[in-house]
C-alpha positions, 0 to 999 in steps of 0.5 A: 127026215122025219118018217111019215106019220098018221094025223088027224088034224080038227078044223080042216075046213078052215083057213089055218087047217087047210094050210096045215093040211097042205103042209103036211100032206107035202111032207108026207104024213098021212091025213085024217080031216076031221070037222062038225060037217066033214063028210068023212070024219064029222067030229064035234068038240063039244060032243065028248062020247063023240070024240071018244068014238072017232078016236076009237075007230081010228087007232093010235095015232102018231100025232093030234092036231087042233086048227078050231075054236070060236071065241066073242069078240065085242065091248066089255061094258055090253058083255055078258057071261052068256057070250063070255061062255062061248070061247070057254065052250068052244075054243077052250073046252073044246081043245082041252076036250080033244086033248083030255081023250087024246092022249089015250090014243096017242102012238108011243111018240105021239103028239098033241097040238093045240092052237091059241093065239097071240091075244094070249099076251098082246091084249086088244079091245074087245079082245077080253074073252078072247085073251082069257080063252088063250092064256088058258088053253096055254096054262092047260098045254104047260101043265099036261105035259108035265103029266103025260106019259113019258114019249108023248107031248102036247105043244101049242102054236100060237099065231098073230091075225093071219094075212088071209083073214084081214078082212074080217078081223082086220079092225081088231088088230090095228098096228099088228103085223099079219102072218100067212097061214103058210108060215103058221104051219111050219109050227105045226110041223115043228110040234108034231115032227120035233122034240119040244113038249110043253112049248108055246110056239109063237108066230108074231 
């Protein structure tokens, strides 16, 4: 049984955040939620000495969790770079940001989990920024961990669409089996209360 830890989780206002959330509150951990409109703990990803000062008034902290990132979803002929960018900013820079300044926080322990996605290696149409914001985010979580202090970890949990949000993104994924967002935070939980570092875990 793992002893309670201190978490902040960014993006707990989501479909996936809330069910991490839940999740762990279930186990015991203690949660900070943090969001761009959290009424408490307003933390944007894009705003570096933001973070910094979140980070900061927190204390160390046992584990660090990402739920958040957008990415462009549309036709490759109709792209262009300006809408390419927008995962680069936010789903990829932003995560990368989060764990750049985190591991500097991290309790001795500690732990940093990111989220990609299953667009890392299952290719969709229009999926093309999406799967390119991915494999980085999963190339960047393999690499830091090579280079962390010994004790702390980064992981990523890598989900397929989720049955919560067919609706709206359904039509991208034909064929592909959905998973409850329930399901996806148990690989949270494996992340933050487990030994794995560097690992990519999958949820297809």
């Amino acid at each position: 049984m793992s002893a309670a830890k201190k978490i902040l989780l960014v993006g707990a206002g989501g479909t996936l955040g809330q069910a991490v959330a839940t999740h762990l509150r279930t186990l015991g951990h203690t949660l900070i939620e943090a969001s761009r409109s959290h009424p408490d703990t307003p933390l944007d990803l894009a705003d570096e000495v933001g973070i910094e000062r979140v980070l900061a008034a927190l204390g160390p902290l046992d584990a660090i969790v990402a739920t958040t990132g957008s990415v462009h979803f549309g036709p490759l002929q109709q792209m262009r770079s300006a809408q390419f960018e927008v995962g680069l900013q936010d789903k990829l820079l932003g995560q990368v940001r989060l764990a750049l300044i985190g591991q500097h926080h991290l309790a001795p322990g500690g732990s940093i989990t990111l989220t990609t996605g299953i667009l890392s290696e299952q290719p969709i149409a229009q999926g093309a920024s999406a799967m390119a914001v991915n494999a980085a985010l999963e190339g960047f979580v393999r690499a830091a961990a090579l280079e962390l202090p010994p004790g702390r970890r980064i992981n990523a949990v890598s989900p397929s669409v989720l049955q919560e949000a067919l609706d709206s993104y359904g039509p991208f994924f034909p064929g592909f089996e959905a998973v409850s967002a329930a399901r996806v935070a148990l690989a949270f939980q494996r992340s933050i209360e487990g030994i794995d570092n560097g690992t990519v875990f999958k949820v297809w």
